[in-house]
N, C-alpha and C positions, 0 to 999 in steps of 0.2 A: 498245044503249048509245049514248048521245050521242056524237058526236067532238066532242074537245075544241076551243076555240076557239082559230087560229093569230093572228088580226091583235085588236090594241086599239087604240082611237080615246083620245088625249090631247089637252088643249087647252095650248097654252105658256101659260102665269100670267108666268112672270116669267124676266129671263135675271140672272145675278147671279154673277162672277168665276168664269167658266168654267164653272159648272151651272145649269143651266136646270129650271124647276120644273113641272110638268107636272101637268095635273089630268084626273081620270079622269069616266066619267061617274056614277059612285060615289062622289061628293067624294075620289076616290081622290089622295093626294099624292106623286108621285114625284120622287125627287130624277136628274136624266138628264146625261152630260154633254152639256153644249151643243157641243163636237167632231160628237159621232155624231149631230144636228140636220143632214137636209139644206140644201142652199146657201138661202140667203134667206129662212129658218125665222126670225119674231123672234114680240112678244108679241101672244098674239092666237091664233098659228097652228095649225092643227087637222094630227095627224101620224098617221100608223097605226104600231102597233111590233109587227113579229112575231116569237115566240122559237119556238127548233127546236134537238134536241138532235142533238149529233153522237159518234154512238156510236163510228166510226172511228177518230178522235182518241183515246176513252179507252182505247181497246184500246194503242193505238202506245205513248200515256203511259206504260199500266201496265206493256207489254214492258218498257221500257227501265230503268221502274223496279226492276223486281225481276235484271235482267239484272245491273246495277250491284249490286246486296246479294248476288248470288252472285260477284259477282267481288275484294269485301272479303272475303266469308267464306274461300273460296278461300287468299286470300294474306296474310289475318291470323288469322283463326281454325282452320285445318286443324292448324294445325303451331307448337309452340310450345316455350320451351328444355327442354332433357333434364339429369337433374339427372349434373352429374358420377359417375364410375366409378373411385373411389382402390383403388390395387394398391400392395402394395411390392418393389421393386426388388430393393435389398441393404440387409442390416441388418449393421453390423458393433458392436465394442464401444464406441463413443462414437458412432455416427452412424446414421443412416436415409436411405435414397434410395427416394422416393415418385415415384409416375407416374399418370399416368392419358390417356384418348384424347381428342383434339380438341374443345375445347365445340361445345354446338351451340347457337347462338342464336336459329336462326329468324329473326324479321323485328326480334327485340328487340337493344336496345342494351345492351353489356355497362357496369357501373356498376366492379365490382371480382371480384376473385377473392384469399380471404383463407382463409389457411389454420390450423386450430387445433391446439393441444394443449391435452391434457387438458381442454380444452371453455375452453380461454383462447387468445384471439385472439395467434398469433405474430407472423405477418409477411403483408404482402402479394405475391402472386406478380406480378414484374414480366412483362409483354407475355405477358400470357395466352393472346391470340389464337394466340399461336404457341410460346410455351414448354408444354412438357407434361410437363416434371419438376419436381424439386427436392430440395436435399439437405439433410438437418437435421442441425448437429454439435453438439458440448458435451453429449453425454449421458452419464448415468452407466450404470455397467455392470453388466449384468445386472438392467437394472430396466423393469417393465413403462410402457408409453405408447399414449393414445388419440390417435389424428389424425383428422381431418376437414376435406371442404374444403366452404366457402360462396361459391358463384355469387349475384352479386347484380348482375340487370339491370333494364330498364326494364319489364320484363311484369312482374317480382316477385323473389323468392329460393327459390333454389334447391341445400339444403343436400346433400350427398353422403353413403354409405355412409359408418357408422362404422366404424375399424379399429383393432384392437388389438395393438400390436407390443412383442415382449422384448427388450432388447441382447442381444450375445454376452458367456458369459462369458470369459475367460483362454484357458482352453483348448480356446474354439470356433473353428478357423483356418474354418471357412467360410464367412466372410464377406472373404474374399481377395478382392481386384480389382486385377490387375496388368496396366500395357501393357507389353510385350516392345519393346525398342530394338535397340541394335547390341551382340550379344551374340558376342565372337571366337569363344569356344569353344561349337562345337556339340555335341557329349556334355553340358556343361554344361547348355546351353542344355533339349537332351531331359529331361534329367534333373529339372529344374526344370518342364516343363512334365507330367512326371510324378506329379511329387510333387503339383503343384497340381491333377490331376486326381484324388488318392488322398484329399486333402483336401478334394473336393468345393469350389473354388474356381474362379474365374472367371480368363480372360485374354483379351487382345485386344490387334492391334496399332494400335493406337489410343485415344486417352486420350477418357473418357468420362466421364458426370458421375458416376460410382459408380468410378470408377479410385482406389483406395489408396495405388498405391505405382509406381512407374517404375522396370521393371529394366535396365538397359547396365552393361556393361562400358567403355564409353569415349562419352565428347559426340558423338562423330564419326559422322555421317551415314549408313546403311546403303549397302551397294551400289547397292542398286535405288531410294533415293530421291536419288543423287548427283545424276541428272541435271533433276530441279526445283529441287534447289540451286547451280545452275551448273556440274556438275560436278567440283565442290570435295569429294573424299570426305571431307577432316579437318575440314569445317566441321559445327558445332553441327547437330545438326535441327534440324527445326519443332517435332517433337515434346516432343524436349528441353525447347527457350526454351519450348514453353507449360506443360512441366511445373512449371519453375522459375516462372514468372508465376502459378500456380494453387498455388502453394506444395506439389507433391505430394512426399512424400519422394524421393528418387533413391537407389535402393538395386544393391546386387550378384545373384548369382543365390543366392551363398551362404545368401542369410537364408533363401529358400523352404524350402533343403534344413534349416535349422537347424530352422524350425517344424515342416517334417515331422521329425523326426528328435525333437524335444525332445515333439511333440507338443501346445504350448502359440504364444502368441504370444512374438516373441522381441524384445528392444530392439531397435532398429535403430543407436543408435548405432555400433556397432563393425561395422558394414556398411556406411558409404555409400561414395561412389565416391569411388574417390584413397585411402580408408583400407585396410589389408591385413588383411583377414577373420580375425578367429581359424578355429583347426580345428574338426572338429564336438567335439570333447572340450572345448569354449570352458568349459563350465561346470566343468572339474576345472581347469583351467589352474594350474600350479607358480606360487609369489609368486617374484617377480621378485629377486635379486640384491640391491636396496638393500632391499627388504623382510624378505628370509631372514635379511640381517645384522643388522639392527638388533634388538636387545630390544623385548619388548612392554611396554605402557605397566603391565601388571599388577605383572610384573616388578621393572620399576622401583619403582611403589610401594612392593611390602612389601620391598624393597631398603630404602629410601630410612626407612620404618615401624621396620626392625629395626635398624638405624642409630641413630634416633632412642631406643631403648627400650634402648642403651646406656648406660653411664654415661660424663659427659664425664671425660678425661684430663688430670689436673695436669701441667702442666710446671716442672720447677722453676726457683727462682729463683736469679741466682748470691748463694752463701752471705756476699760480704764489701758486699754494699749492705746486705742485712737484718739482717748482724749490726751492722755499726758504725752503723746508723742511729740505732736507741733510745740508744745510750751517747753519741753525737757530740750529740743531742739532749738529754741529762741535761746533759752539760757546757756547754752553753749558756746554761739556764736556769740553773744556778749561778751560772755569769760574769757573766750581765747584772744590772746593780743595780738596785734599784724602782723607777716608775717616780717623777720628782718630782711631790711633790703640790702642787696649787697653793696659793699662799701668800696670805694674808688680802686682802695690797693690790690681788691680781688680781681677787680677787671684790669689790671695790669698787663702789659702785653708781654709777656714771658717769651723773646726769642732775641737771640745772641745779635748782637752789631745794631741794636736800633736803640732809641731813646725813646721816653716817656716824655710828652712834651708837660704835663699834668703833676710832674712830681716838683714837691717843694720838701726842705729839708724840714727834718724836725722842731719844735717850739723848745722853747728850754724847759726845764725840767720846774723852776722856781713859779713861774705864770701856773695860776690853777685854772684849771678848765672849770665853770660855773655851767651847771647844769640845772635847767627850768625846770620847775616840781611839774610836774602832770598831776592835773584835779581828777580824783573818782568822781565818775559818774554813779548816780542809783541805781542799780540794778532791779530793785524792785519798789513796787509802792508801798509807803507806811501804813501803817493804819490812825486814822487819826486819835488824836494824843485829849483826853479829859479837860474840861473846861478853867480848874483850878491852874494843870500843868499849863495850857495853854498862854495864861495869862503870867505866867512868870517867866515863860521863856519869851514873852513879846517885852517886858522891863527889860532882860537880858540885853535884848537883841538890840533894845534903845541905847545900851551901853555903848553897842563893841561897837570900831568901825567899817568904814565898808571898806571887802573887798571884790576887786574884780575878778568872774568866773571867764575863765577860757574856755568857749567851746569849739571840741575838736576839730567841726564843721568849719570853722572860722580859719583854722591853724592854716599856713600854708608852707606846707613840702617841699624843700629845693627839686630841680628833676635832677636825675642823674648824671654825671660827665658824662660828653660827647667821646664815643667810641669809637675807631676808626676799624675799618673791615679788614685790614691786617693784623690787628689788632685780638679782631673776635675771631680769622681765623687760626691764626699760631695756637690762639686759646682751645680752639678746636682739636688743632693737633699733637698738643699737649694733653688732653684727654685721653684721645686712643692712645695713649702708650709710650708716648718719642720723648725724648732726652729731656727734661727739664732744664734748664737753669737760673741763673739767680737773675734776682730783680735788675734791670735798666738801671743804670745813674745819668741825667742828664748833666751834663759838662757846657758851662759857660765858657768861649773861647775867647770872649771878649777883652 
């Protein structure tokens, strides 16, 4: 086998912005840089080029190169996030307290951590890196719920076991979480932590994110944490102010005993601190003095019902208004005389340019007008007159002669002149107020 050929003969052709063009003895054209042209190499010049491989070198390359890809895979592909692990804590009848262990992010960058219900996104967990609980309230009771947490970082996402949680009902106390305070009385105290041990409930002295309720008997600071408070045993805890700050109820030791004892949850109102605990008989308790007195509202009703469904009671009136009313009243109407009726000249037509067809001149002065007597009537009955009188006034009577009585009944009234509606209205509008003027003269033109 031939050995291959090390050196080749070029001729420089040409030199041209830093490459030099080089001809072979094969019309061979190579483009060369003129750099690698030994010193005072120009056009013309005859060069030898020998190539040689250097196996050394590719070995060193390749080390370093695969060195480097196992020290990527090492520290970015070995190890990558683990998908969270959700536990629950305590369930009680409105709430859940969820936890789970420290994420792991490996080399990836955390995006969020959001936690769901019933497969709808609730809230975001704040400072995840370091928060590993959380507590969920406003739930209704006794009623089933799915949770789930989703890790989403810059490798990808990363969803958690799904979990299925019940509330408690009413009369589940098992979901108690009580921190113990400054509790005087120590019999109390055991007895409370007895009871909450019978009820399979939780306590600690320390408040924690699943803590329900804070029991003391008094604000005031225990013995043994007096002296972090300055040695002030009457001042507030810590504990206390952060119960108050987390809004957790502050209750007596009373209530535990009442839950055990009732075996249900029990209001807390008439438990908290400063108010005096009813007994455990709290649910029979006697009504109070203004309550035992008073009538019930039923009571009253069909009181009030049969009352009404009596008949109302006349009272009477006194007897001398009602009797003399109608008679003082007849004698009135008797008395008073008709009323007068208006007389022709009043209904007069009072307006300029017209005539009175109705008018006639005056009588003379010397004719007397003869006016008919009007007979009185009785107005009341006599009383009859003694038998002696009786008989002298019937001689009388034989005397005189007769005359005739007019009754009123009998009389008859002319009616009034006929009015004409021009007449009654001018009349009209002489009323409201307009010009008056003098009486009409009818003028014969005959």
């Amino acid at each position: 086998m031939a050995r291959a050929q090390d050196s080749f003969t070029f001729t420089v052709g040409k030199l041209d912005a830093g490459m030099a063009i080089l001809l072979g003895d094969r019309a061979h054209l190579i483009e060369f840089p003129s750099v690698l042209l030994p010193p005072g190499a120009t056009t013309g010049s005859i060069v030898n080029i020998s190539v040689h491989r250097n196996v050394a070198q590719e070995r060193k390359r390749d080390h370093e190169f695969w060195s480097l890809q196992e020290d990527i895979l090492e520290t970015f592909g070995s190890q990558s996030p683990e998908n969270p692990q959700l536990e629950v804590r305590n369930v009680t009848q409105t709430s859940v307290t969820l936890e789970w262990p420290p994420i792991k992010l490996a080399s990836a960058k955390l995006r969020s951590l959001d936690i769901y219900k019933n497969s709808q996104r609730l809230a975001s967990i704040p400072n995840a890196v370091t928060n590993f609980s959380t507590k969920l309230s406003g739930l209704s009771v006794d009623t089933q719920y799915t949770f789930q947490l989703l890790l989403r970082t810059s490798a990808g996402t990363y969803p958690s076991n799904l979990i299925r949680v019940r509330t408690h009902t009413i009369a589940d106390t098992s979901g108690i979480s009580v921190c113990f305070a400054n509790v005087t009385d120590s019999v109390l105290l055991e007895n409370a932590k007895l009871a909450l041990k019978e009820m399979r409930a939780k306590w600690s002295d320390k408040i924690q994110i699943d803590t329900t309720h804070f029991v003391c008997t008094t604000p005031a600071v225990t013995p043994a944490g007096a002296q972090p408070a300055g040695g002030v045993a009457a001042a507030p805890g810590a504990e206390y102010q952060r119960a108050l700050q987390l809004s957790i109820p502050v209750v007596q030791p009373q209530w535990i005993l009442a839950c055990h004892s009732e075996k249900k949850m029990v209001p807390i109102s008439g438990y908290y601190l400063g108010v005096t605990p009813p007994n455990s008989g709290y649910s029979q308790r006697p009504q109070s003095m203004s309550q035992a007195s008073l009538p019930s509202s039923s009571a009253a009703h069909k009181n009030s019902a049969s009352r009404q469904s009596l008949p109302s009671i006349r009272r009477p009136t006194p007897p001398s208004a009602t009797a003399q009313g109608p008679i003082n009243e007849e004698e009135d109407e008797e008395e008073q005389p008709p009323p007068p009726k208006p007389s022709s000249s009043e209904m007069k037509h009072k307006s300029n340019g017209t005539m009175d067809r109705n008018f006639k001149f005056p009588t003379s002065p010397t004719q007397a007008q003869v006016v008919p007597p009007v007979p009185s009537l009785p107005t009341q009955a006599r009383a009859p007159k003694p038998e002696h009188e009786a008989g002298s006034n019937r001689t009388n009577e034989d005397d005189m002669t007769p005359v005739a009585v007019v009754v009123p009944s009998s009389v008859e009234v002319p009616p009034p002149p006929p009015v004409e509606k021009e007449i009654r209205k001018s009349f009209v509008e002489s009323e409201d107020g307009e010009e008056e003027v003098g009486e009409t003269v009818e003028i014969d033109l005959r």
